[in-house]
C-alpha positions in Angstrom: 0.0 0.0 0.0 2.6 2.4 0.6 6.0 2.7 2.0 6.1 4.5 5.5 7.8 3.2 7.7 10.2 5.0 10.1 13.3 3.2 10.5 14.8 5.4 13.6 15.6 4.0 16.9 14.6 5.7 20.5 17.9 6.3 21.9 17.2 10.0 21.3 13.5 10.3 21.3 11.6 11.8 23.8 9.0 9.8 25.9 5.6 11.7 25.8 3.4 9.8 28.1 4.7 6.8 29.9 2.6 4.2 31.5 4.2 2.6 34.3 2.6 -0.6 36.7 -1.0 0.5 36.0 -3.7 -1.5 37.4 -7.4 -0.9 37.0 -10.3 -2.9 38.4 -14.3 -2.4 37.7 -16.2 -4.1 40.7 -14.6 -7.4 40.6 -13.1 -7.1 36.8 -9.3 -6.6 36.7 -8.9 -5.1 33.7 -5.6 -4.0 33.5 -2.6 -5.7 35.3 0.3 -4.0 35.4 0.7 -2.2 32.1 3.6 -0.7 31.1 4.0 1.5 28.3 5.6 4.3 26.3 4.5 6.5 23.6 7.4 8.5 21.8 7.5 11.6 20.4 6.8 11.9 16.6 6.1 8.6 16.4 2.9 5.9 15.6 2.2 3.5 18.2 -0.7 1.0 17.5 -2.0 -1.0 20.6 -3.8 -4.3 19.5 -6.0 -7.1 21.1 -8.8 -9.2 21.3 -12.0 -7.1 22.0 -12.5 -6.8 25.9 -8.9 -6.9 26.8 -9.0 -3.2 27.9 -7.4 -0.8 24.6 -10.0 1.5 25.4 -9.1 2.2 29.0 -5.4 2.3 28.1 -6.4 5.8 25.9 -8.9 6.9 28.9 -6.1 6.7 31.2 -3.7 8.3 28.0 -6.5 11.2 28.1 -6.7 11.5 32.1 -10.7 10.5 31.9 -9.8 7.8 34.3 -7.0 7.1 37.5 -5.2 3.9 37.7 -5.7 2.3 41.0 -2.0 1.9 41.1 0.4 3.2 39.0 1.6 6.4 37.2 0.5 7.5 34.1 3.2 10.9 33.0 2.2 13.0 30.2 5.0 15.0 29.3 7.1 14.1 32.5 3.7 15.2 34.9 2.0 12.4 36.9 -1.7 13.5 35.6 -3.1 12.0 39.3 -1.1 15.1 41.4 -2.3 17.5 38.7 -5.3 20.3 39.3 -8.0 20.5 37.3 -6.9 23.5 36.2 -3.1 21.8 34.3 -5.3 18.9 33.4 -7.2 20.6 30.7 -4.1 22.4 29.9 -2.6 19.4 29.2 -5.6 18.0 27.3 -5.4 21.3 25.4 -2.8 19.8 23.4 -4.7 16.5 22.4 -7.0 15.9 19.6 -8.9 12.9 19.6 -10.5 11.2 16.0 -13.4 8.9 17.6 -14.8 5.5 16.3 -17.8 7.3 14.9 -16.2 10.1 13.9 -18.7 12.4 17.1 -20.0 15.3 15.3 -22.9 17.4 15.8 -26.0 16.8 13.9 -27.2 19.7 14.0 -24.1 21.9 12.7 -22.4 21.7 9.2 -18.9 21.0 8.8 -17.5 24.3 9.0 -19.3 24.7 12.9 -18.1 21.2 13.8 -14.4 21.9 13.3 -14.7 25.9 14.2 -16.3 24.5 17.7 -13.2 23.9 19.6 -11.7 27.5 18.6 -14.7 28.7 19.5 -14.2 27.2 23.3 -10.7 27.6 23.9 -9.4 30.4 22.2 -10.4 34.3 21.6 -9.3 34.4 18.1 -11.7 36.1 15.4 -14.2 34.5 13.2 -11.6 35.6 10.3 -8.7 33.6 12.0 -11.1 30.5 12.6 -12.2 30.6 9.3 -9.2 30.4 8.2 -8.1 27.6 10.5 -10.5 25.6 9.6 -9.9 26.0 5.7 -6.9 24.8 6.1 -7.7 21.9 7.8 -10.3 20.8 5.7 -8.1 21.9 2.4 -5.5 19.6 4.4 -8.9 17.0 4.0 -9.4 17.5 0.8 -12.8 18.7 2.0 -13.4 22.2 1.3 -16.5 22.2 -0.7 -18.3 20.3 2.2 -18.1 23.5 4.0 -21.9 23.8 4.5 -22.9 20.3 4.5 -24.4 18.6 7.6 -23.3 15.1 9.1 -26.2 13.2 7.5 -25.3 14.6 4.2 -21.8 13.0 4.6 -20.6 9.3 3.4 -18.8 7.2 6.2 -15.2 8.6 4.5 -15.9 11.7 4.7 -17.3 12.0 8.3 -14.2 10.4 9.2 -12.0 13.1 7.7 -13.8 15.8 9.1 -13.5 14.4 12.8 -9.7 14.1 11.5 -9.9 17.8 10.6 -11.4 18.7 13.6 -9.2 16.6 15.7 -6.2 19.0 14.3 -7.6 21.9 14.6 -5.7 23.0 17.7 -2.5 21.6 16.7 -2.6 19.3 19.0 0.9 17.2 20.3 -1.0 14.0 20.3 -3.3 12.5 18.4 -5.7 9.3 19.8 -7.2 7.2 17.3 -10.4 4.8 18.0 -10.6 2.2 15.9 -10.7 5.0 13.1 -11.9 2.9 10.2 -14.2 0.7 11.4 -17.6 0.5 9.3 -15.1 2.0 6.2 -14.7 -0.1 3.1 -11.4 -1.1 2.4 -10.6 1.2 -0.2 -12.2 4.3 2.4 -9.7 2.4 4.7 -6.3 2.9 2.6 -7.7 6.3 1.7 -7.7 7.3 5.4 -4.5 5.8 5.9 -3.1 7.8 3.6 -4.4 10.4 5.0 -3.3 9.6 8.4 0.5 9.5 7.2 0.3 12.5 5.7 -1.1 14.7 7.9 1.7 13.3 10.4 4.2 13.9 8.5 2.9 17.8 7.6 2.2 18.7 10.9 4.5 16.2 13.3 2.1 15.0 15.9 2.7 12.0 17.8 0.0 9.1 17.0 -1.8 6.2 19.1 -3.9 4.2 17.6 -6.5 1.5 18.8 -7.3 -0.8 15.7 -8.9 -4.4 15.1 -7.3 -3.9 11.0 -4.7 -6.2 11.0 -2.1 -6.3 9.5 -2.5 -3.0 7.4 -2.4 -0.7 10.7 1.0 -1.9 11.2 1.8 0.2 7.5 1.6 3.0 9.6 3.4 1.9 13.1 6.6 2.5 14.8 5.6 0.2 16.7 2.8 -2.0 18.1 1.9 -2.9 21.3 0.0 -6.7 22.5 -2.7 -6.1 25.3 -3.5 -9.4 26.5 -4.2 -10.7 29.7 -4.6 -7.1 31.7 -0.4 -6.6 30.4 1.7 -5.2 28.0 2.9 -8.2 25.8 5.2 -6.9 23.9 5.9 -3.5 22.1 8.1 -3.3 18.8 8.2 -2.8 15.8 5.8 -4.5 13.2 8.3 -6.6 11.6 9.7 -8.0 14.9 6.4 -8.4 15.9 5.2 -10.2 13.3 7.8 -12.5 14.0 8.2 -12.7 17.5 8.3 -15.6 19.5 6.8 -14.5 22.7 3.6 -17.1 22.6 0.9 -14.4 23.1 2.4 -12.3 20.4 2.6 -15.8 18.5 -0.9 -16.6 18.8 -2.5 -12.9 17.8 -0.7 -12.7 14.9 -1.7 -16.6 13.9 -5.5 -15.8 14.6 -5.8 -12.5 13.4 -3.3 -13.1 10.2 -2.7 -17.1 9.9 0.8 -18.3 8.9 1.1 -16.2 5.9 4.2 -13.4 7.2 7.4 -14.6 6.0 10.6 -13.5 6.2 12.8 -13.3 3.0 14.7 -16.2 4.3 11.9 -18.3 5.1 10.5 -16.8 1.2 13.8 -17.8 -0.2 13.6 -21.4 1.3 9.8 -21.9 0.5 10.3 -21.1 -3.1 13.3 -22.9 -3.6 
C-alpha cells in the first residue's frame, strides 16, 4: 500500500506519556494488570488485542478520563493524578482525539463542527477561525463540504472531518479509536493515507486502537500486545510479526494465519 515506515531507533526520542505498573479494576473485573508503556514523540504507536482486553481504557487513562488504582501515568514528565483541574485541561489542550464514529454534531455543518473547539478555547476572530478551519479541511481535501451537515456525509468523509477537527488545535497528540471501522477497504487505505500524511505535515505523535490487522502496522513505529490485563510486547511491526513470545505468536496466527514470511523463510519456500 505504501512505504512509510520510520526506520529510527529511541535512543534519542523523547517519551511523551509513559505508562508505568498500571492496574485498573471495575467491581470485581481486573482489567488491566500491570501495564507498562511508552509512547514517543513523533512517532505511531498502534495498541492491539482481542476485544475486551482493555485498549479502550489504556487511551482513557492516556486522556486523564480515568486514574489507575495503582500506578503512574506521566504525560509530558507530569504524573496526571497530582495535577489540578486547572493543568489537566491544559494538558488535554494539546490532544486531539478522532473517535470511532467520527462524534460530530448533527445539528451543525462541517465548518461549525471543526470551528467549535476555537470557539471554546481560544479568543481568536471569526476571520482567523475561518481560516483555521480551511486549512484543515483543504488539508482533508474537504473544502466544498463547508456547508454540508453530518447526514449529508458518506462514512469517509465523516471520518476526515473528525480528522480535521481533531487537528484543529494543533494538538501534540493525536488518539485514534478504531478509526476505520464501518469503512470499506478502499475508504480504509484512503484514510490511511491520509493519516501518514497529515503526520508527517504537521509532526504530531499518534496512538492508535485498531482491530485492521495487518494493514495498521503500515503506519506503526511500533505495536503494542494487550492481553491478559499486560503489556505483551511493544516493537516494531516486523519483529512483531515475527516474534516468539507465545501471546504475540498466537495474535498474529489468529488474526493473520501463517502467511508473514521473512525473505529467508520466502527464499527457502520457493526454492
Amino acid at each position: 500500500m505504501m512505504e512509510m515506515m520510520n526506520s529510527q531507533g529511541h535512543d534519542n526520542s523523547t517519551a511523551v506519556i509513559e505508562l508505568t505498573g498500571v492496574k485498573k479494576r471495575f467491581g470485581r473485573q481486573m482489567v488491566l494488570r500491570g501495564v507498562d508503556l511508552v509512547v514517543h514523540e513523533g512517532q505511531t504507536l498502534v495498541i492491539v488485542g482481542a476485544s475486551g482486553q482493555g485498549k479502550s481504557v489504556i487511551i482513557k487513562h492516556m486522556l486523564g478520563l480515568i486514574s489507575p488504582d495503582r500506578g503512574t501515568v506521566k504525560v509530558f514528565g507530569r504524573d496526571l493524578k497530582r495535577l489540578k483541574r486547572r493543568e489537566l485541561d491544559e494538558i488535554r489542550s494539546s490532544f486531539g482525539v478522532l473517535f470511532q464514529n467520527a462524534a460530530l454534531f448533527d445539528s451543525m455543518n462541517v465548518y461549525d463542527n471543526i470551528a467549535l473547539p476555537l470557539r471554546e478555547r481560544t479568543r481568536l476572530s471569526e476571520d482567523e477561525i475561518r481560516d483555521k478551519v480551511m486549512e484543515k479541511l483543504s488539508l482533508m481535501g474537504m473544502e466544498k463540504a463547508v456547508e454540508k451537515f453530518p447526514a449529508q456525509l458518506s462514512g469517509g468523509m465523516r471520518k476526515r472531518v473528525g480528522l480535521a477537527r481533531a487537528l484543529i488545535l494543533d494538538p501534540k497528540v493525536v488518539f485514534f479509536d478504531e478509526p476505520t471501522t464501518g469503512l470499506d477497504v478502499h475508504k480504509s487505505n484512503e484514510l490511511y493515507r491520509l493519516f501518514y500524511n497529515t503526520q508527517q505535515q504537521l509532526g504530531y505523535t499518534a496512538v492508535i486502537v485498531s482491530h485492521d490487522v495487518p494493514k495498521i502496522f503500515k503506519l506503526a513505529d511500533e505495536v503494542a500486545l494487550l492481553a491478559e490485563g499486560q503489556v505483551q510486547g511493544c516493537m516494531p511491526p516486523d519483529d512483531f510479526q515475527m516474534s516468539d513470545q507465545p501471546l504475540i505468536r498466537a495474535f498474529v496466527e489468529e488474526t493473520m494465519g501463517q502467511l508473514y514470511l521473512s525473505v529467508e523463510e520466502e527464499a527457502n519456500f520457493y526454492a
